[in-house]
VMD Tcl script that builds the backbone (N, CA, C; Angstrom):
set m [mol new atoms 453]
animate dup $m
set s [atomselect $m all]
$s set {name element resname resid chain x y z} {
  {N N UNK 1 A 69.213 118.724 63.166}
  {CA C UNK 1 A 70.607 118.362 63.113}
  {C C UNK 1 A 71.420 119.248 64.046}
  {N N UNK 2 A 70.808 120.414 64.040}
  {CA C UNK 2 A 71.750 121.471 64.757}
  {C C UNK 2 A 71.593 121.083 66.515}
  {N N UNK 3 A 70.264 121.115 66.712}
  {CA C UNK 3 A 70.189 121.088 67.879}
  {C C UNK 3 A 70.833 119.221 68.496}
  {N N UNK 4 A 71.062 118.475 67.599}
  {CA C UNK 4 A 71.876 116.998 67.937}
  {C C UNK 4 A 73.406 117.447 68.267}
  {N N UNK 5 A 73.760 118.220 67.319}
  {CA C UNK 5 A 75.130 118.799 67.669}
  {C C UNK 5 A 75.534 119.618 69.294}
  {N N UNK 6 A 74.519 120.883 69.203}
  {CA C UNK 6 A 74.655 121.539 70.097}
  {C C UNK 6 A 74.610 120.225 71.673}
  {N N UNK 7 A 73.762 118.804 71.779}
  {CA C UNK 7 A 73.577 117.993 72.819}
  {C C UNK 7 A 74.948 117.755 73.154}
  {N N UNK 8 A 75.516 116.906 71.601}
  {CA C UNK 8 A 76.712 116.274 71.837}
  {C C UNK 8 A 77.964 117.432 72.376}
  {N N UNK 9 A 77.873 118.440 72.279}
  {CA C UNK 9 A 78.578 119.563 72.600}
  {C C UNK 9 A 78.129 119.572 74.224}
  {N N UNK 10 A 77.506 119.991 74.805}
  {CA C UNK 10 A 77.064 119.956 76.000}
  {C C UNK 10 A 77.835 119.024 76.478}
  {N N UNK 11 A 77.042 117.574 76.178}
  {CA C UNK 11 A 77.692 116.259 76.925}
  {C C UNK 11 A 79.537 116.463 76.891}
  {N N UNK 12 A 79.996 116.738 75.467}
  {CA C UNK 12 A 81.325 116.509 75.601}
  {C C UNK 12 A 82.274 117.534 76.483}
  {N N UNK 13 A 81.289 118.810 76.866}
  {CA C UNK 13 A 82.020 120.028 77.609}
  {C C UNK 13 A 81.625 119.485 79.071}
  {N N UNK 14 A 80.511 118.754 78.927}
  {CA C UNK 14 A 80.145 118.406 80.881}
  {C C UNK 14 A 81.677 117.220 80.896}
  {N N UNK 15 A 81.837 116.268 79.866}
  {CA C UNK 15 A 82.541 114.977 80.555}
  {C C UNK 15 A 83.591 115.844 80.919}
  {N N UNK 16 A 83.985 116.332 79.645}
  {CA C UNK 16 A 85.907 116.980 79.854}
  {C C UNK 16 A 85.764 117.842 81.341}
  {N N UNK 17 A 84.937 118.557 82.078}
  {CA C UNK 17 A 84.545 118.999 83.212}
  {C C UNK 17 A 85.040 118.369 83.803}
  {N N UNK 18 A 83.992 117.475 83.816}
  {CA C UNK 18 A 83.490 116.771 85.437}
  {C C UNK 18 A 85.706 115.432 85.049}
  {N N UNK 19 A 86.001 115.283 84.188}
  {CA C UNK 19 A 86.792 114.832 84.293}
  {C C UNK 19 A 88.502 115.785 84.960}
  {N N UNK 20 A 88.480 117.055 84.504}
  {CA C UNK 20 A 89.551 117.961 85.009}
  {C C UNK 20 A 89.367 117.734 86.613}
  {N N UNK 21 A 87.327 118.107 86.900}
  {CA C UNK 21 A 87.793 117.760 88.133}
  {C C UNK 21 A 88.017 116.451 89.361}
  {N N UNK 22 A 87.536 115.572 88.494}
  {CA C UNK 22 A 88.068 114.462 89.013}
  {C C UNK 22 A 89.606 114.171 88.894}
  {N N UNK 23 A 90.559 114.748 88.154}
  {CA C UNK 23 A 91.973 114.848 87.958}
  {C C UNK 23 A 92.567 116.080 89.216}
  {N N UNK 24 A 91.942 117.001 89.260}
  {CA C UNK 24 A 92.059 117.621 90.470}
  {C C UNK 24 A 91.718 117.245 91.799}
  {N N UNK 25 A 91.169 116.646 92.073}
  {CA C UNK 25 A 90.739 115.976 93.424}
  {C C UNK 25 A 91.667 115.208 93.576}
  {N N UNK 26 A 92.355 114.392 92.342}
  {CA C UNK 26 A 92.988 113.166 92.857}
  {C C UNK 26 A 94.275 113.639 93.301}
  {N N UNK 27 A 94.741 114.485 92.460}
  {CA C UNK 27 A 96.229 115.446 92.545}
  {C C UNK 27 A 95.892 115.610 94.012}
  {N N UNK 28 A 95.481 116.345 94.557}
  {CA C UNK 28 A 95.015 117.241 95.752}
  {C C UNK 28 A 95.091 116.346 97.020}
  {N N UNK 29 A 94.347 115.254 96.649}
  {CA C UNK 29 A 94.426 114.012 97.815}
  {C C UNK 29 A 95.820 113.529 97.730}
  {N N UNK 30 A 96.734 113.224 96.651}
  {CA C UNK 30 A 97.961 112.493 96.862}
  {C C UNK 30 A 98.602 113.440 97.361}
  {N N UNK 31 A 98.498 114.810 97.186}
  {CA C UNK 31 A 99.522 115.737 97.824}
  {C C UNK 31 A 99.568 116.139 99.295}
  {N N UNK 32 A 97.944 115.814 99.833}
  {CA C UNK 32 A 98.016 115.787 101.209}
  {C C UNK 32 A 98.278 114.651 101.733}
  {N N UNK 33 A 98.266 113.754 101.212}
  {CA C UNK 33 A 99.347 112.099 101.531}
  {C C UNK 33 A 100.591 112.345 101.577}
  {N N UNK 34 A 101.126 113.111 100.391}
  {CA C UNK 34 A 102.212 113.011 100.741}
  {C C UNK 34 A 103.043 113.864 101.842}
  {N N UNK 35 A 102.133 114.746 101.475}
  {CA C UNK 35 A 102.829 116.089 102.390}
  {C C UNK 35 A 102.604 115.189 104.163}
  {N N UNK 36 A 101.606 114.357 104.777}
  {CA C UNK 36 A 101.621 113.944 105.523}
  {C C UNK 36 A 102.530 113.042 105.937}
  {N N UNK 37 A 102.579 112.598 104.869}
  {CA C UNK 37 A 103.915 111.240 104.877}
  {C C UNK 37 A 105.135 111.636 104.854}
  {N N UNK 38 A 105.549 112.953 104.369}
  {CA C UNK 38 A 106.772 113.588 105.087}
  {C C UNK 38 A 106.863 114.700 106.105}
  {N N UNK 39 A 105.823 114.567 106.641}
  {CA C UNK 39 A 105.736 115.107 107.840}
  {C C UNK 39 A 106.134 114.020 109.113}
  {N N UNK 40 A 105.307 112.930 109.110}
  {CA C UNK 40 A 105.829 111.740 110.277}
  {C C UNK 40 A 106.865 111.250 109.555}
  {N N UNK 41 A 107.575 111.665 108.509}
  {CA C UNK 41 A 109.161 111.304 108.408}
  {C C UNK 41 A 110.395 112.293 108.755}
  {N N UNK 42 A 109.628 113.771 108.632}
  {CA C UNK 42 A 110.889 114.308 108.786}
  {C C UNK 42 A 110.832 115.409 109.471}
  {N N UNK 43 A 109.405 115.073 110.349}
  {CA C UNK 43 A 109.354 115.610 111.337}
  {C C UNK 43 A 108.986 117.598 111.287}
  {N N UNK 44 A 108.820 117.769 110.270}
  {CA C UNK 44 A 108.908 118.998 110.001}
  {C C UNK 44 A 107.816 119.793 111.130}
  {N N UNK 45 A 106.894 119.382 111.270}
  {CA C UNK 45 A 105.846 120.309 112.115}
  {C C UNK 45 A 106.009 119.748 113.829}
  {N N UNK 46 A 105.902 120.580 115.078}
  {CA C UNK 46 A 105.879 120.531 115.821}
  {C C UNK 46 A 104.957 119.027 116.590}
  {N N UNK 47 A 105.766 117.726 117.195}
  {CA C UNK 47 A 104.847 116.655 118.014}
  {C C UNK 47 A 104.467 116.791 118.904}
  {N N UNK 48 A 103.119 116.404 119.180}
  {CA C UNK 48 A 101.965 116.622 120.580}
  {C C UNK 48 A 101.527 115.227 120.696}
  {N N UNK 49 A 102.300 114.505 120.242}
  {CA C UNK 49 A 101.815 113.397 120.434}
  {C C UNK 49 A 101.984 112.340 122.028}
  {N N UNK 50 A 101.299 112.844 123.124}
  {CA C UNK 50 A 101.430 112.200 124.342}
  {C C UNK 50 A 100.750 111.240 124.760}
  {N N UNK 51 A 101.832 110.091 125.931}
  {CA C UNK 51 A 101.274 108.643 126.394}
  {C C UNK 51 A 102.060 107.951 125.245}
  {N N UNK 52 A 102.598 108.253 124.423}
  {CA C UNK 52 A 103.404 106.775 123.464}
  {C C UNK 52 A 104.551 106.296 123.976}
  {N N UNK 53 A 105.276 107.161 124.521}
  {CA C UNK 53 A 106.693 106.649 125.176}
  {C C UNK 53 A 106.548 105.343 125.743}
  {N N UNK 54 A 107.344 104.454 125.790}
  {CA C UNK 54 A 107.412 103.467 126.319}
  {C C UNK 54 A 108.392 101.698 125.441}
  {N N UNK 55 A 107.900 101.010 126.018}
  {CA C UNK 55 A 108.354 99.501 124.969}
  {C C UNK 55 A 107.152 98.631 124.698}
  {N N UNK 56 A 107.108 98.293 123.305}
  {CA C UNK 56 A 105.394 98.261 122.725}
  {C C UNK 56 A 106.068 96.613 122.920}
  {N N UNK 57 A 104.910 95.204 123.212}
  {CA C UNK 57 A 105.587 94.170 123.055}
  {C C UNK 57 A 103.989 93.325 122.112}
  {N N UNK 58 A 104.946 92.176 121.219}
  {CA C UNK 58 A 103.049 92.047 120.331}
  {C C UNK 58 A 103.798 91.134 119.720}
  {N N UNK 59 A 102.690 90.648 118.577}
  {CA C UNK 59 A 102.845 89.642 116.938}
  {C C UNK 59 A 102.770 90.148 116.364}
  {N N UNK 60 A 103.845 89.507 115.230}
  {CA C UNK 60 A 103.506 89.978 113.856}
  {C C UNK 60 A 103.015 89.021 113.419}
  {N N UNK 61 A 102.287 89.306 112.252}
  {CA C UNK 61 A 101.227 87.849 111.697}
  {C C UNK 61 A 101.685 88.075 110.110}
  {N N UNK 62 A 102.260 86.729 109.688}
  {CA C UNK 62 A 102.310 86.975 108.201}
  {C C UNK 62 A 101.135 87.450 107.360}
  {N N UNK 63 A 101.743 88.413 106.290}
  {CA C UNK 63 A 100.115 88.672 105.575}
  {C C UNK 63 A 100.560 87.980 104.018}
  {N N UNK 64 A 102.457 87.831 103.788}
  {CA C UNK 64 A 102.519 87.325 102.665}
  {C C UNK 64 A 103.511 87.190 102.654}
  {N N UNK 65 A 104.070 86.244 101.693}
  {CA C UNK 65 A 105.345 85.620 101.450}
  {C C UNK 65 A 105.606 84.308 101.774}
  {N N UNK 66 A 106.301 83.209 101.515}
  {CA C UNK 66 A 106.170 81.969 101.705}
  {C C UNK 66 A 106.383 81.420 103.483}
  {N N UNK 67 A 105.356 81.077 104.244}
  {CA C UNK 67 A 105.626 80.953 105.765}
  {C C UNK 67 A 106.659 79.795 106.030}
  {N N UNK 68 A 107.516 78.892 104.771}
  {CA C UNK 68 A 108.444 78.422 105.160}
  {C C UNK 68 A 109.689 79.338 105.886}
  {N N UNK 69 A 109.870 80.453 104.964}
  {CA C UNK 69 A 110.505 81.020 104.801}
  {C C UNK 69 A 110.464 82.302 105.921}
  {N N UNK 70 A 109.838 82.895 106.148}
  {CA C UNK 70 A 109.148 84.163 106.997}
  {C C UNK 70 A 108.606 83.922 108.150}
  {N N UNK 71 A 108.068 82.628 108.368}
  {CA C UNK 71 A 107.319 82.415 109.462}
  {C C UNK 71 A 105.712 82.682 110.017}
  {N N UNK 72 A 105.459 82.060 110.578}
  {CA C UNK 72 A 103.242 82.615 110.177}
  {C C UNK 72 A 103.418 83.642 111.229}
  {N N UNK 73 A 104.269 83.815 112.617}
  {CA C UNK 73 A 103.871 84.751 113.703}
  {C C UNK 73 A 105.482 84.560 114.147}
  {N N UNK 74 A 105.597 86.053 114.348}
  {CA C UNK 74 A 106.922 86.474 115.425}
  {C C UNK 74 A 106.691 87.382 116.556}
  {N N UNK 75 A 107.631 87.183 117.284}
  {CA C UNK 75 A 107.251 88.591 118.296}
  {C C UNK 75 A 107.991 89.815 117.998}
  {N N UNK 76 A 107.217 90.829 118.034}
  {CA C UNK 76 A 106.838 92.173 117.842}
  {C C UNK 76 A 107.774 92.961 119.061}
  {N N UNK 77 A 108.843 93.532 119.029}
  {CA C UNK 77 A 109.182 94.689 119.397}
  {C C UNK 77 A 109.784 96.014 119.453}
  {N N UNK 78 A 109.440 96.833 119.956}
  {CA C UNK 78 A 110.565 97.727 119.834}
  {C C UNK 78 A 109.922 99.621 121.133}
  {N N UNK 79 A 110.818 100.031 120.827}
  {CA C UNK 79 A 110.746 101.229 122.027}
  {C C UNK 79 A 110.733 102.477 121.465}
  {N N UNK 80 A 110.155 103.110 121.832}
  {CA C UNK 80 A 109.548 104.852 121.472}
  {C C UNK 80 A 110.574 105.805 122.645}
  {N N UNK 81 A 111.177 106.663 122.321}
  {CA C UNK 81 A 112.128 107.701 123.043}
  {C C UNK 81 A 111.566 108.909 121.963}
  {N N UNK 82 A 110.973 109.861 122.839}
  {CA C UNK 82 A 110.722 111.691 122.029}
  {C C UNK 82 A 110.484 111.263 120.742}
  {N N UNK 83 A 109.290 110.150 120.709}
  {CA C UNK 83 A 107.884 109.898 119.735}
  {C C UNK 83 A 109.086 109.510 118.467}
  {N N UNK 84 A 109.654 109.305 118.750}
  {CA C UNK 84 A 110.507 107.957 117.486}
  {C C UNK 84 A 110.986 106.541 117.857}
  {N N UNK 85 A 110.773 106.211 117.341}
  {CA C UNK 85 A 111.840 104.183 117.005}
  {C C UNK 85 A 112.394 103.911 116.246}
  {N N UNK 86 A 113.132 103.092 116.407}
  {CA C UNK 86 A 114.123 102.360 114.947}
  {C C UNK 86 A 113.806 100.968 115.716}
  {N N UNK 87 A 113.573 100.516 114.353}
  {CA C UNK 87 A 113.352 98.776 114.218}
  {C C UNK 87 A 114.116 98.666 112.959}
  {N N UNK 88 A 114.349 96.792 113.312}
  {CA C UNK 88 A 115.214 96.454 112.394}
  {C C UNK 88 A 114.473 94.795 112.180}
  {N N UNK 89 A 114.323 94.722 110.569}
  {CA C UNK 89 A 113.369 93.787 109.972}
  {C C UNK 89 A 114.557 92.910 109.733}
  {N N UNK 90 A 114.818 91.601 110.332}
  {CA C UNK 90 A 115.510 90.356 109.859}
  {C C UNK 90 A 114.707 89.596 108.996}
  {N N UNK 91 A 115.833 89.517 107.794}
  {CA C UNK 91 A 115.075 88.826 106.669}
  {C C UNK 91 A 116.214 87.729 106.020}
  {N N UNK 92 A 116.473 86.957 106.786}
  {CA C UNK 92 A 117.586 85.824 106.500}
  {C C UNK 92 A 117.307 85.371 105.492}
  {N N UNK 93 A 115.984 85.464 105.004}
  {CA C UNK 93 A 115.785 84.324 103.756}
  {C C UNK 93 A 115.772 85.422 102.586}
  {N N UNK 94 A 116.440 86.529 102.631}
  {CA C UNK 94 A 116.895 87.501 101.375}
  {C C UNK 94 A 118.322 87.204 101.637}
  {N N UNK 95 A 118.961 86.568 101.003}
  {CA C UNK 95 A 120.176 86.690 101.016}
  {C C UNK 95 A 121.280 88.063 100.536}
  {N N UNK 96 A 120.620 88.803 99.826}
  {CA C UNK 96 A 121.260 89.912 99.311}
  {C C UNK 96 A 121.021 91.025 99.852}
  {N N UNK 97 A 119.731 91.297 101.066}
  {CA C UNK 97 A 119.705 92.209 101.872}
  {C C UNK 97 A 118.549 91.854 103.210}
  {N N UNK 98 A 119.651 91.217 104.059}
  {CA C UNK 98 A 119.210 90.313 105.423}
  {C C UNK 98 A 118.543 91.735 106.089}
  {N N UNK 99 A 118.895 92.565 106.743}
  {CA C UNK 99 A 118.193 93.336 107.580}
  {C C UNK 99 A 117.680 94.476 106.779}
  {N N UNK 100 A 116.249 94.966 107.304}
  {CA C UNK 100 A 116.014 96.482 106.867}
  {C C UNK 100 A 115.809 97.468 108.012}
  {N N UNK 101 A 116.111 98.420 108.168}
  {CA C UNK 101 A 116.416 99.088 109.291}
  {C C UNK 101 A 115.451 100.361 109.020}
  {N N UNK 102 A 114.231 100.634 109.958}
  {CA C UNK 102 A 113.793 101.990 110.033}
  {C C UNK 102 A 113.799 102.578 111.337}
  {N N UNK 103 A 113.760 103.872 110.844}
  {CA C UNK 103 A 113.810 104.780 111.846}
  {C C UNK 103 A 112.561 106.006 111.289}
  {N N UNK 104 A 111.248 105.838 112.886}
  {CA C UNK 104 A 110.447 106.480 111.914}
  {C C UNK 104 A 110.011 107.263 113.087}
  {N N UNK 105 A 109.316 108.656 112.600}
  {CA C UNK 105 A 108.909 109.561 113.875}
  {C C UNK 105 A 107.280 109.809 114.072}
  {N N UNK 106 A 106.569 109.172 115.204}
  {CA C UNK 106 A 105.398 109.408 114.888}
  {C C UNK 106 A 104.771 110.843 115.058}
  {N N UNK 107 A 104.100 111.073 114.530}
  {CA C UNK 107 A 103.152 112.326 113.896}
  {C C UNK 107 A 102.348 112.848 114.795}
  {N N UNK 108 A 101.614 113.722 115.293}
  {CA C UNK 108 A 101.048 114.408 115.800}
  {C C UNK 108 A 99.558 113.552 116.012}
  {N N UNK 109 A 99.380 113.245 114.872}
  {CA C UNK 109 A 98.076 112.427 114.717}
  {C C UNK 109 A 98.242 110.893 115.049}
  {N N UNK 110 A 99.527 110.417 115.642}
  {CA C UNK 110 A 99.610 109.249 116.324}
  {C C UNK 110 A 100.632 108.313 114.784}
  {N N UNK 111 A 100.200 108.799 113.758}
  {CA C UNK 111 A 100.735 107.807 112.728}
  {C C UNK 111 A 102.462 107.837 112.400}
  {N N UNK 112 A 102.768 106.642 111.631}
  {CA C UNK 112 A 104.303 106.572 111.394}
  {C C UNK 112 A 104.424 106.158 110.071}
  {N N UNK 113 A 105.697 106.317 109.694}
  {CA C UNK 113 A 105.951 105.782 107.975}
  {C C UNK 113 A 107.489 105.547 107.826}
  {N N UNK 114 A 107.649 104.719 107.841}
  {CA C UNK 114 A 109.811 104.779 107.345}
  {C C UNK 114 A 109.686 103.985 106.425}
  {N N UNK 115 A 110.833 104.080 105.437}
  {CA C UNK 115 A 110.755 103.552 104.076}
  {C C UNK 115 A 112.301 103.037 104.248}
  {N N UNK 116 A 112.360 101.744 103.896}
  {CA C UNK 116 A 114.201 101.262 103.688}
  {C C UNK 116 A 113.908 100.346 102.441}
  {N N UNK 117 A 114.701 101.772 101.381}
  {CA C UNK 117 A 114.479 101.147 99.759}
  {C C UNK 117 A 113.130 100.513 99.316}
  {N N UNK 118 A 112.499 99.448 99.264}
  {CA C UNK 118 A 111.170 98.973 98.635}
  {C C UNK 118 A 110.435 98.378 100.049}
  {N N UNK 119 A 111.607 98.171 101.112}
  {CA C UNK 119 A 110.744 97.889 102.601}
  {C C UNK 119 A 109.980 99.759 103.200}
  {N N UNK 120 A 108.785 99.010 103.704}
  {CA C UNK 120 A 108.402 100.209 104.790}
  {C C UNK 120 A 107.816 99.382 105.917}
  {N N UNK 121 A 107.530 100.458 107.152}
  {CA C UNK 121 A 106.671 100.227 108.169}
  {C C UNK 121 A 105.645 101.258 108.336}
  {N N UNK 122 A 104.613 101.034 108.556}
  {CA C UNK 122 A 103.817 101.559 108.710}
  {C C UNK 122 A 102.626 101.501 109.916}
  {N N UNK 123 A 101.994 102.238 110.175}
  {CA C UNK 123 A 100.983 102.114 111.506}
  {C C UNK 123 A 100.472 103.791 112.065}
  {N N UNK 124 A 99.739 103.236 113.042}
  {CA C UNK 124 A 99.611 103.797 114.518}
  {C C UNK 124 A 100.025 103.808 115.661}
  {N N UNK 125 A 99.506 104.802 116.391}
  {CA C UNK 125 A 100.020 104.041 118.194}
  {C C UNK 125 A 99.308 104.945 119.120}
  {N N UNK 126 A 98.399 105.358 119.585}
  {CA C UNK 126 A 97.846 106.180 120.588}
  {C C UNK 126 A 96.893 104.922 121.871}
  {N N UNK 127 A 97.605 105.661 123.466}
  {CA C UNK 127 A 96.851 105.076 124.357}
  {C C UNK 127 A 97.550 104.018 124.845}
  {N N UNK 128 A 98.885 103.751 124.331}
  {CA C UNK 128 A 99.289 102.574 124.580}
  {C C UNK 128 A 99.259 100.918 123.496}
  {N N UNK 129 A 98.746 101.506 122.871}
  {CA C UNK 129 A 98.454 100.591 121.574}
  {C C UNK 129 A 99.521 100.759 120.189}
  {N N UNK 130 A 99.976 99.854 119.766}
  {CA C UNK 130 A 100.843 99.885 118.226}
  {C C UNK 130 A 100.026 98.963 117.844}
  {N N UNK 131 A 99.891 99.311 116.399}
  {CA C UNK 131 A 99.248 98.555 115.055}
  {C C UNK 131 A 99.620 99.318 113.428}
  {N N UNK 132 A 100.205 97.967 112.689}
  {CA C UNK 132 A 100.543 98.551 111.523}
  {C C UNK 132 A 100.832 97.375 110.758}
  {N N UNK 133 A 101.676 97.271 109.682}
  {CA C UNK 133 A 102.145 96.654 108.994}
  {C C UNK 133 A 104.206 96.720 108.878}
  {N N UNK 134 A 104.608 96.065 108.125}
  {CA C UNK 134 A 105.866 95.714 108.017}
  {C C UNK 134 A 105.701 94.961 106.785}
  {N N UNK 135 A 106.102 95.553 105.488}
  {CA C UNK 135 A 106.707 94.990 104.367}
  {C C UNK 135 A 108.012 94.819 103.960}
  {N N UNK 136 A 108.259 94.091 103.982}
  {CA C UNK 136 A 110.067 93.252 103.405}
  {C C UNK 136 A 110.244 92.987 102.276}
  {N N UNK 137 A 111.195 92.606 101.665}
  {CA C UNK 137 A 111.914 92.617 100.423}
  {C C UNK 137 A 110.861 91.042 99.801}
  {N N UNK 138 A 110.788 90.275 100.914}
  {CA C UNK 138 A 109.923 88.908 100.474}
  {C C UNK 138 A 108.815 88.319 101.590}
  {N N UNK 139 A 108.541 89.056 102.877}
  {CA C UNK 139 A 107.557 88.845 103.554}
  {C C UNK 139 A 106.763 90.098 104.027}
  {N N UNK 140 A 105.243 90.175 104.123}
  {CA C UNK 140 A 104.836 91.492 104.547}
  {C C UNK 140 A 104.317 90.713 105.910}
  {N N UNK 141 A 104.109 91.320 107.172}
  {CA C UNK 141 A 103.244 91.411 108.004}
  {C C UNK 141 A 102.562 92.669 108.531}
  {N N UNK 142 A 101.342 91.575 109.444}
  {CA C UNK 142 A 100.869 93.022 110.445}
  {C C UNK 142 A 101.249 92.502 111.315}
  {N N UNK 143 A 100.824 93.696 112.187}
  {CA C UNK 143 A 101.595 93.412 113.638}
  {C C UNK 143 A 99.912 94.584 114.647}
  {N N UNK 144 A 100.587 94.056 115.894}
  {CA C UNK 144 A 99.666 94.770 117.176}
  {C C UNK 144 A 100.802 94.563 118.197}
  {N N UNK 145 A 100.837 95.733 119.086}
  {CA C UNK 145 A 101.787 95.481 120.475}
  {C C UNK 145 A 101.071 96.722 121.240}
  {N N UNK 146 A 101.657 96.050 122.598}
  {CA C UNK 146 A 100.709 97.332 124.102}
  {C C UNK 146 A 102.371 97.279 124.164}
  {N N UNK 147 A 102.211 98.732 125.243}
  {CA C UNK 147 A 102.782 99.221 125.841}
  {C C UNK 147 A 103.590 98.352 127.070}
  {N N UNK 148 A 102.104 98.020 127.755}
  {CA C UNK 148 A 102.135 97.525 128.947}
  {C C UNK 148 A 102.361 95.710 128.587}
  {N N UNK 149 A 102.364 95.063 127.450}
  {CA C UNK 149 A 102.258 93.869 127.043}
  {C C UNK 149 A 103.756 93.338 127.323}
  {N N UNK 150 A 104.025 92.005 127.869}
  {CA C UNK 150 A 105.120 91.750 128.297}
  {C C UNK 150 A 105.402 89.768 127.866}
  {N N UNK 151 A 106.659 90.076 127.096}
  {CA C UNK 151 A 106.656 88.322 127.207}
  {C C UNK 151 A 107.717 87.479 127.695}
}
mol reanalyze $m
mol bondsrecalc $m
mol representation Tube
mol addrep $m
């Protein structure tokens, strides 16, 4: 009997373990998310990010929301000045909040993040290349644009 106890003791000191540290890992990972994610927002650490300057031109491709409404493909643009942009998301078919406006700074590591209320943008861009997403109040897309891409 004793030694059934002493098992279940074992097992229940390994789960509660191995569970703290699976609660620690996860903490640890969201905090270097986040801490990253306000870094390409607010710019806090020094950008090395070179070759992005320019005017990115591309599609966006619906990924969701009704394509009456949103459209299946738009064109994609906007311009990088000292590794930032502001874009502005037209969303006529929200009547209560038509445009969302970001302004986002890319990161050292090429990435970006701006948040307007429950809209964000999100992506990459190194080499001449943009790729990311764009979520809206009622349509999400992705998107791709070059540098050098012209329409």
């Amino acid at each position: 009997m004793r030694a059934n106890r002493d098992s279940e003791n074992l097992v229940a000191d390994y789960l509660s373990r191995s569970l703290r540290i699976t609660l620690l890992a996860c903490l640890a990972a969201c905090s270097d998310r986040q801490q990253a994610s306000n870094t390409a927002i607010t710019g806090s650490s020094p950008v090395h990010v070179t070759g992005v300057e320019g005017t990115y031109n591309g599609l966006m491709q619906l990924t969701s929301g009704p394509e009456i409404a949103c459209g299946t493909s738009n064109i994609f643009t906007l311009t990088v000045r000292n590794n930032m942009f502001h874009y502005v998301l037209n969303q006529p078919q929200v009547p209560w909040q038509q445009q969302r406006q970001f302004t986002a700074m890319i990161g050292q590591d090429g990435k970006f993040y701006a948040q307007a209320g429950p809209a964000y943008i999100a992506g990459t861009v190194s080499q001449g290349h943009m790729q990311g997403q764009v979520v809206g109040d009622s349509c999400s897309f992705q998107f791709e644009a070059d540098s050098d891409g012209t329409f």
